[in-house]
DORODO-481042 format. One record per residue (C-alpha): x, y, z. Coordinates in Angstrom, 3 decimals, padded with zeros to 6 digits, always signed. Example, Ala and Ser with C-alpha at 12.3 -4.5 7.8 and 13.67 -1.06 7.14 Angstrom:
<pts>
<pt><east>+012.300</east><north>-004.500</north><up>+007.800</up></pt>
<pt><east>+013.670</east><north>-001.060</north><up>+007.140</up></pt>
</pts>
This chain:
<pts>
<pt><east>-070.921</east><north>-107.740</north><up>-019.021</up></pt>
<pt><east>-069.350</east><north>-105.906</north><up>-022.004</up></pt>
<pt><east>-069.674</east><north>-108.359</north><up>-024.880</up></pt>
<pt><east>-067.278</east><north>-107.771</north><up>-027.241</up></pt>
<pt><east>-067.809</east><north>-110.791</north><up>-030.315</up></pt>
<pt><east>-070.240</east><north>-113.566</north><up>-031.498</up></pt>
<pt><east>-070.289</east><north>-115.872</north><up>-034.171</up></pt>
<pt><east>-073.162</east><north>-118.221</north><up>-034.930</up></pt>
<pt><east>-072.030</east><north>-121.946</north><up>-034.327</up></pt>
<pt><east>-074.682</east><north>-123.341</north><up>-037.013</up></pt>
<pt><east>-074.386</east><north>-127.014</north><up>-036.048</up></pt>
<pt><east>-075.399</east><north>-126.474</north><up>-032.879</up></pt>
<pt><east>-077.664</east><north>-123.631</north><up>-033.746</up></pt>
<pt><east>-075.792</east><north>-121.707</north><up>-031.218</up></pt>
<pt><east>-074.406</east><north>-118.476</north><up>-030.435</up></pt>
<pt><east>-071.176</east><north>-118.851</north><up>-028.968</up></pt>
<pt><east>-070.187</east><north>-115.131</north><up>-026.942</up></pt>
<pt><east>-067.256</east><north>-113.632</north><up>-026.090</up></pt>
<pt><east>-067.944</east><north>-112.298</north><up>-022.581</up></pt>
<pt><east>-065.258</east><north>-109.906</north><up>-022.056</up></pt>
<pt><east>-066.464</east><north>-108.411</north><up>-018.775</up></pt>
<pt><east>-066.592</east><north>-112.102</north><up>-017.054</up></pt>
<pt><east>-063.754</east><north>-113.039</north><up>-018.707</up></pt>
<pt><east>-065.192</east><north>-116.129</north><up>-020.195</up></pt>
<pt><east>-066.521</east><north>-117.389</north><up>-023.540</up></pt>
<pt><east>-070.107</east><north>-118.791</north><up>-023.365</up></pt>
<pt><east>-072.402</east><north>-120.726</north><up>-025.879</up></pt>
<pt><east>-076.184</east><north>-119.602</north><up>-025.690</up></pt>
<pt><east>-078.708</east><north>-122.179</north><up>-027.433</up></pt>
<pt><east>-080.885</east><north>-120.557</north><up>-029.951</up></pt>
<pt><east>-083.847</east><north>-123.392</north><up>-029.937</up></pt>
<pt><east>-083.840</east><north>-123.534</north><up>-025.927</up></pt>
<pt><east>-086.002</east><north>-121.483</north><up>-023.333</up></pt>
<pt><east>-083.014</east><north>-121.625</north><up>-020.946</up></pt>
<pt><east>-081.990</east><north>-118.158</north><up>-019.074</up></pt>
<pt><east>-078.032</east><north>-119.486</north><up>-018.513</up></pt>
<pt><east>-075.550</east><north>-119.740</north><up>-021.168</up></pt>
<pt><east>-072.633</east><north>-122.743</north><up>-021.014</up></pt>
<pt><east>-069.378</east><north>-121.096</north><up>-019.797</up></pt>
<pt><east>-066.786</east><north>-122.718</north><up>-022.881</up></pt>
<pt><east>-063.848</east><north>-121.244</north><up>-021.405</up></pt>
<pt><east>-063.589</east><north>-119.437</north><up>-018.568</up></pt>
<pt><east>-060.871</east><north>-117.268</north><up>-017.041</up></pt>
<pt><east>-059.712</east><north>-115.446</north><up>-020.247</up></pt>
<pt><east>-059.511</east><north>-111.743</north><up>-021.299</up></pt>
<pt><east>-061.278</east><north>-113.020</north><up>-024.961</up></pt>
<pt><east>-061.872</east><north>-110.389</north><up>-027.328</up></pt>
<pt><east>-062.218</east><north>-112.027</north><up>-030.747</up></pt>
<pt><east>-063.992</east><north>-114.909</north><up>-032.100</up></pt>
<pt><east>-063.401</east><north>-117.056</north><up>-035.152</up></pt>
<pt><east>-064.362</east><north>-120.764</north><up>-036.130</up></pt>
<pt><east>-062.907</east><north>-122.371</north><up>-039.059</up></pt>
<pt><east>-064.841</east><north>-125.263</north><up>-041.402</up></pt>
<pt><east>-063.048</east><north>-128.208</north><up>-038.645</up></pt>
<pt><east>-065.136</east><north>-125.909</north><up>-035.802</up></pt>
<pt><east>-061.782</east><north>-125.166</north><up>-034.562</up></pt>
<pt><east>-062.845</east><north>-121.676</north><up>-032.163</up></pt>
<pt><east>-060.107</east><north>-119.364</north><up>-031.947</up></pt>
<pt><east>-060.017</east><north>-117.111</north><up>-029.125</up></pt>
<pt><east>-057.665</east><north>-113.763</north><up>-028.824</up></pt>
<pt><east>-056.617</east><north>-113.671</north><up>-025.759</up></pt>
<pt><east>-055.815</east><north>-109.562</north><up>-024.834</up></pt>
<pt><east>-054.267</east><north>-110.155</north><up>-021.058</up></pt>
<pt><east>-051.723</east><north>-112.624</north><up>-022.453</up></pt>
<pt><east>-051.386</east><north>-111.351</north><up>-026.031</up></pt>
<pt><east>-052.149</east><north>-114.706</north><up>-027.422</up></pt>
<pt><east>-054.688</east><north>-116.626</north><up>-029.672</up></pt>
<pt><east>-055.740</east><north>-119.933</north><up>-029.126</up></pt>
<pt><east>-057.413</east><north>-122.899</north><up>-031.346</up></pt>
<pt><east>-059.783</east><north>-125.057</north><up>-029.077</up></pt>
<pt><east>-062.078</east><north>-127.772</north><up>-030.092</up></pt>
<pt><east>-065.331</east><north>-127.370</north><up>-028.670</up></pt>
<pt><east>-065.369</east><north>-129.056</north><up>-025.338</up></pt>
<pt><east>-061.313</east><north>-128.148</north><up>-024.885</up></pt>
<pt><east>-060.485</east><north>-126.559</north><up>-021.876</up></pt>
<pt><east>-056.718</east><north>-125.166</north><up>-022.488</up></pt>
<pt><east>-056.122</east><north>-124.516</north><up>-026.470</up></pt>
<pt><east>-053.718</east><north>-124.543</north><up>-028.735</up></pt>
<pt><east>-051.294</east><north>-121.394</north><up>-028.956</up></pt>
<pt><east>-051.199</east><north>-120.364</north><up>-032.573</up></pt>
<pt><east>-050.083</east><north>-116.630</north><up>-032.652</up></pt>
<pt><east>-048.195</east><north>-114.591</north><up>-029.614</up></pt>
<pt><east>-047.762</east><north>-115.608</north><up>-026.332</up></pt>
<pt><east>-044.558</east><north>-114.448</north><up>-026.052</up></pt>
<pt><east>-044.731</east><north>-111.524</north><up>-024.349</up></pt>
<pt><east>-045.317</east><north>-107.375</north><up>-025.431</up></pt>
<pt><east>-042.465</east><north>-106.062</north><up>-027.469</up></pt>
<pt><east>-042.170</east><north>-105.484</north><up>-031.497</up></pt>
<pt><east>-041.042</east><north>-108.641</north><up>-032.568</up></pt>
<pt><east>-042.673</east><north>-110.603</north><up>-035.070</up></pt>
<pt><east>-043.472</east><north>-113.509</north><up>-032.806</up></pt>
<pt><east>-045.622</east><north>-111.065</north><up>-030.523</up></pt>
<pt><east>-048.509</east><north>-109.514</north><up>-030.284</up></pt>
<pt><east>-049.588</east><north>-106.757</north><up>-028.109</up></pt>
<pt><east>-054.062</east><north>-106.945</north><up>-027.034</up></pt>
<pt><east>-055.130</east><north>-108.795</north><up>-030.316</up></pt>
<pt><east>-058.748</east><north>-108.062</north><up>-030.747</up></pt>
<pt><east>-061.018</east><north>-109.499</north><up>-033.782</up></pt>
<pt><east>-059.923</east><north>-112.368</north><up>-035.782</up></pt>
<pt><east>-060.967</east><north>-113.545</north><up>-039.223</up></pt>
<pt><east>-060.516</east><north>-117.376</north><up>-040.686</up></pt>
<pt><east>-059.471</east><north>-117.440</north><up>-044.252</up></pt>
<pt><east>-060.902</east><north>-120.615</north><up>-045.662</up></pt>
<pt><east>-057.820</east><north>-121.268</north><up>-048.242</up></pt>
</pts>
């Protein structure tokens, strides 16, 4: 329900899907017949996607204003960016969406 961002996880020849509706984030196999995707992380408001050369998956998180660095497999994350409530200050953020990995 209501997909909002994919990346391809080429390793794994993956598709790795943020399920915004569910509230989860869910890796489909691209070589496998199977009908059910594996639930990554589950009970999030993800909006974004981004994974960096490491395969480090960030994950905006819009009901906490946060993103979050997870190795595959990782359950909680890492907080990286927000978290710290809605307001104007420059360690907030307020519903990050997309997110974008510069490689330098």
């Amino acid at each position: 329900r209501y997909p909002t961002d994919v990346l391809i996880d080429k390793e794994t020849d993956s598709l790795i899907i943020c399920d915004y509706g569910n509230r989860r984030v869910v890796r489909w196999s691209r070589r496998s017949s199977t009908t059910q995707g594996e639930i990554l992380i589950g009970n999030i408001n993800c909006y974004g996607l981004a994974m960096d050369d490491q395969r480090y998956l960030y994950v905006s998180d819009i009901g906490k204003n946060e993103v979050r660095r997870y190795q595959l497999g990782e359950k909680n994350g890492t907080l990286v960016a927000g978290g710290n409530g809605v307001i104007s200050e420059l360690n907030q953020l307020n519903e990050p969406t997309y997110l974008f990995v510069d490689r330098q």
